[in-house]
N, C-alpha and C positions, 0 to 999 in steps of 0.2 A: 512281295505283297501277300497281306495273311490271306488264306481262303475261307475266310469266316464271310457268313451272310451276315446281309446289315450293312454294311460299312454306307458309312454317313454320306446324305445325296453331297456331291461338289459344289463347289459354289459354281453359279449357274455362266456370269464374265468367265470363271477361267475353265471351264467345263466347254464352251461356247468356243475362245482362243484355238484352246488345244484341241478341239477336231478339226477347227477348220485349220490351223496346220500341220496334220498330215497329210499322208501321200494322197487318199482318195478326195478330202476334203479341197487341199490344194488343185488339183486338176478338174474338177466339176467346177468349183469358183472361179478358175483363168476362162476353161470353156463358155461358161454361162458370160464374165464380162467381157469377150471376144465377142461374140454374138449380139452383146448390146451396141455393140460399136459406138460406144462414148466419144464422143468428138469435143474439140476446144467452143470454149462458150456455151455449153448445154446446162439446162438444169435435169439433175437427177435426182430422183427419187427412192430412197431407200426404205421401205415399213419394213417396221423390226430390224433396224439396224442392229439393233442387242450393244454387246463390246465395241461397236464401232468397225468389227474384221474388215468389212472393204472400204469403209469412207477414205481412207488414204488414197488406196488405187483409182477408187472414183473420181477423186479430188485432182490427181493427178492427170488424169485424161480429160477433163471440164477445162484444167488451164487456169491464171489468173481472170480469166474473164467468165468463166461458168459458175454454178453452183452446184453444189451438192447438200440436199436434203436430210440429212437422219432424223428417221420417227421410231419410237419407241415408249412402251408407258412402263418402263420397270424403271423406278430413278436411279436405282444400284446399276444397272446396265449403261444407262446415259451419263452417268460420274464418268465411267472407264473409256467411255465412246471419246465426251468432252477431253479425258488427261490423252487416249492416241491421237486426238486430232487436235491439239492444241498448239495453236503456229499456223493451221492452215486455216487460210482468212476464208477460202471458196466454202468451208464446212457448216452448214448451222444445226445444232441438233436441239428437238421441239419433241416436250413431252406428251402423248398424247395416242390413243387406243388406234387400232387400227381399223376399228368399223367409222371409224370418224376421223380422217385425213385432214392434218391442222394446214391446209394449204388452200389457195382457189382453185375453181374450176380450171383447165386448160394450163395449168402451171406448169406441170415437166413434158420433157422430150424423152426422155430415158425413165425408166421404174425398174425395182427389182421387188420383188417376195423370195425369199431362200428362207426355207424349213420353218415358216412360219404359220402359216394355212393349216398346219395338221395341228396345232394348238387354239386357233378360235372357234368362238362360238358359233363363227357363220359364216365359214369360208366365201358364198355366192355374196355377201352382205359387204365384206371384205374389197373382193375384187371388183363389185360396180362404185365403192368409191375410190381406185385404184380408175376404174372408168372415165369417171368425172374428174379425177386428176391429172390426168394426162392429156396433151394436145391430139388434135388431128395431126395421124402420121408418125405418132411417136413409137418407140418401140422398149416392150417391158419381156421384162423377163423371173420366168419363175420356176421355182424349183421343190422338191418336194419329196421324202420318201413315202415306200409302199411296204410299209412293215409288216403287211401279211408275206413277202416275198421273208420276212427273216430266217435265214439255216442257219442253224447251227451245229456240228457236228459232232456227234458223240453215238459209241457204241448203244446208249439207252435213247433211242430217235422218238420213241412215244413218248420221253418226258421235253426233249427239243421240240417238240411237236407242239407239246402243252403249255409251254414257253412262248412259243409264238402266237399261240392263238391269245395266252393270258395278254402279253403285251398288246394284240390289236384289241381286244375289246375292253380291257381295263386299265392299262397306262397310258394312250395314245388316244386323246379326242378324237381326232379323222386322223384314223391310222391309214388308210387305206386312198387319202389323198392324191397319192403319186398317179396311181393309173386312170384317176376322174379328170385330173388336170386340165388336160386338152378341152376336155366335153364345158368345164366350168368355164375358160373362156372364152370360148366359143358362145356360152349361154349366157355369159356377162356385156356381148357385144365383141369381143376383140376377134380378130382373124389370124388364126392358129399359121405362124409359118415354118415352126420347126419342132420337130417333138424329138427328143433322146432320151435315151436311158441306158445309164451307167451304172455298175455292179460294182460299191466299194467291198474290197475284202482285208479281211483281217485275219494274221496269221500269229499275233501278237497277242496272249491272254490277259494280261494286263490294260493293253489301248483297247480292248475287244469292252473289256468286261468295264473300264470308266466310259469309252462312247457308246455300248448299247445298254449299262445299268443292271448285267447278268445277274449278279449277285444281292444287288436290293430289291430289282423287281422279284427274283426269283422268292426272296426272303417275305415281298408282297403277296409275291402267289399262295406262298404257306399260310399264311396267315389269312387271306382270305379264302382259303379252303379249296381253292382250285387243284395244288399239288402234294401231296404227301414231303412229309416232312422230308423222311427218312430218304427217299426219293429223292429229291431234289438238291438234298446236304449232298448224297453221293455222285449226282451229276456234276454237282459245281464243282466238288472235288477233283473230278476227272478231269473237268476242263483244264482246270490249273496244271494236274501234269503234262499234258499238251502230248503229243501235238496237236495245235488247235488250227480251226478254221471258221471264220462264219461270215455273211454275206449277206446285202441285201439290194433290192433295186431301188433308186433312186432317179425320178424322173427330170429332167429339164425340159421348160417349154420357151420359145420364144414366140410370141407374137405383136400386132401393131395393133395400132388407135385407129 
């Protein structure tokens, strides 16, 4: 992979695919749908399905007799949702924003949100229609990173420094999402009954630099005059010879209706 800045955003499906399988994305995902305890005949609810990642798994534990919900308002995302989930009768996917849930009051027993809330306009806005979604007694689950936690390692730490703060105040709507979590649904109504947080890490500069966007945002920061050029070209540079490491926390919440 060149180490030139810039390199063109991913398409956002297979951008989307490939975190959520690797190593950290895979294990926070099994954990978060363990926790939901999906049972046979359930309807779930998934806002921001995106690619479709887990409607299969969810589909699978619903059974011939449940449902499984995907919402999503990107149509290029629900094309790719529709082609993995096509054959599974339990799946329907409904285009539509997620401050406005295309569903009735009391319809699912299960919900998810994963890495979606740090992209709206209005997270609180978000989860009291996630509120009204959902039955008495049902149990949702959400997940979220805290991108102000991002390290990344390198002998120049004031310019890793300048990186992270560039990403939480100017790449990342509610960067800072992960650690409000708990407090927002609690303040949406729901009753908080498990809080975790997991630390995906990366020791791969390649998978580092397509799932945290090193090298465009950094190419962002220059250009929006947060980081010296010359700076920042020799950072990334260094990254690439590695050995590399970088981290961030990621929170999961599980709570009920």
């Amino acid at each position: 992979m060149s180490t030139t800045l810039g390199a063109s955003r991913p398409d956002q499906a297979a951008y989307m695919l490939r975190a959520a399988a690797g190593g950290a994305g895979r294990a926070y995902k099994q954990e978060l749908l363990d926790l939901l305890d999906v049972r046979p005949g359930q309807t779930v609810l998934d806002v921001g399905c995106g690619p479709g990642t887990d409607l299969p798994a969810l589909a699978d534990r619903v059974g011939a007799s449940g449902t499984v919900i995907g919402v999503d308002r990107d149509p290029a995302m629900l094309a790719e949702a529709r082609r993995r989930t096509d054959g599974l009768p339990a799946v329907e996917i409904r285009e539509a924003d997620a401050h406005a849930l295309p569903v009735d009051p009391g319809t699912a027993d299960r919900a998810k949100i994963d890495r979606v809330l740090m992209h709206v306009a209005d997270p609180a806005a978000v989860l009291a229609q996630l509120h009204l979604a959902t039955r008495p007694g049902a149990l949702i689950g959400l997940a979220e990173p805290d991108w102000d936690t991002l390290a990344v390692d390198a002998e120049d730490l004031g310019t890793s420094r300048a990186f992270t703060r560039y990403t939480t105040s100017d790449v990342v709507r509610n960067a800072t999402i992960g650690r409000s979590l708990a407090r927002h649904a609690e303040q949406a109504g729901f009753v908080v009954e498990t809080v975790l947080a997991t630390t995906p890490v990366f020791r791969d500069f390649q998978d580092a630099d397509h799932t945290l966007g090193l090298g465009r945002n950094m190419q962002q920061a220059i250009k929006d005059g947060h980081i010296d050029e010359a700076r920042g070209r020799r950072w990334f540079a260094a990254l690439s010879e590695g050995p590399f490491f970088a981290s961030f926390t990621l929170v999961s919440v599980i709570c009920s209706r």
